[in-house]
Steps between C-alpha positions, in 0.01 A plus 500: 500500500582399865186270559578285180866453585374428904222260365771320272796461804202348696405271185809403431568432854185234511641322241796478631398361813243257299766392309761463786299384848352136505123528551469882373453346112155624472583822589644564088110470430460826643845661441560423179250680338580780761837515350321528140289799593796666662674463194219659289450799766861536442561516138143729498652755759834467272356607170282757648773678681709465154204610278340788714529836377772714663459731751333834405713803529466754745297784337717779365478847648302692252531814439314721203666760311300783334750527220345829314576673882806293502662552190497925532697508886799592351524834351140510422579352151378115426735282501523088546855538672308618773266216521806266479680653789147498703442085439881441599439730792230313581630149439782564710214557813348195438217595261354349199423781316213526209427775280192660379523808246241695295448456111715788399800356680656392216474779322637749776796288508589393139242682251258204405265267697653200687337209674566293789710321375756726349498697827602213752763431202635900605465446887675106492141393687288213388210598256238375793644801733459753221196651413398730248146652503250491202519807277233722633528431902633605772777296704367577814186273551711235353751585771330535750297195409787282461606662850266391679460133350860415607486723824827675396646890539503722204823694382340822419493899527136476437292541806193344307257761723260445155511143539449484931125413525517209275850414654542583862784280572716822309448681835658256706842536567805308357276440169614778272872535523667868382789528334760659303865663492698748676796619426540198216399228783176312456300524816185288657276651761262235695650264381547184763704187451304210396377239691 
């Protein structure tokens, strides 16, 4: 945007001086369509800067729950207040936190099969950070999958030792974060503050 404002100053300048200095006349022939151009560049540079698309935003901190682990911390009973208090923990660091349970979630929880859908709607999360599994598989490839696609940590008791050959990246520190509560208090272990 600088060069079509300099080039215009410098136009405009020619035809003042054509316009104002005896004997300088012909110089209009080549700053006035100088001062044209200018004008163009400028009006272009205008409506791009006006119609570009806005900045993207930074990338949020990801983190994966595995909410079947998740969801039995407390008391060793399932429960979705327990999930809730685990995404608000997390929020509160920083994180974006998603969710990824196995089919029978639903039914530990409330007695009948839910979707994706109806479990964000329990944890206040958008549907696209919720994920139930298809009815006859298990979570974990999906997690672990999923994982590994967006590069984040997992929320999890599970030290996936089944899944390690096909998914190294479990061994490596900060990517499975333990949890849980002691003495009432919910509790992270590993668990560093985003970046």
């Amino acid at each position: 945007m600088v060069v079509p404002v300099l080039i215009l100053t410098l136009s405009l300048i020619g035809v003042a001086v054509a316009l104002m200095l005896p004997g300088y006349g012909d110089l209009i022939l080549l700053a006035g369509p100088c001062t044209v151009a200018a004008l163009i560049l400028l009006l272009r540079a205008l409506v791009a800067r006006i119609t570009a698309p806005p900045e993207p935003e930074a990338e949020p901190n990801r983190i994966l729950i595995d909410g079947s682990n998740v969801m039995h911390w407390r008391d060793n009973t399932p429960q979705i207040a327990t999930l809730r208090e685990v995404i608000a923990h997390l929020r509160q660091l920083g994180y974006a936190p998603g969710v990824i349970f196995d089919a029978n979630a639903g039914y530990l929880l409330t007695g009948k099969y839910k979707h994706d859908d109806a479990m964000a709607g329990y944890l206040g999360l958008a549907e696209d950070w919720v994920m139930v599994v298809p009815k006859g598989t298990i979570a974990d490839s999906y997690l672990l999958t999923v994982a590994r696609d967006v590069g984040a940590p997992i929320v999890t008791n599970d030290r996936y030792r089944d899944w390690a050959d096909a998914f190294p990246e479990v061994t490596e520190p900060g990517r499975l974060i333990r949890g849980g509560y002691r003495d009432g208090a919910l509790w992270f272990e590993g668990l560093g503050l985003p970046t």
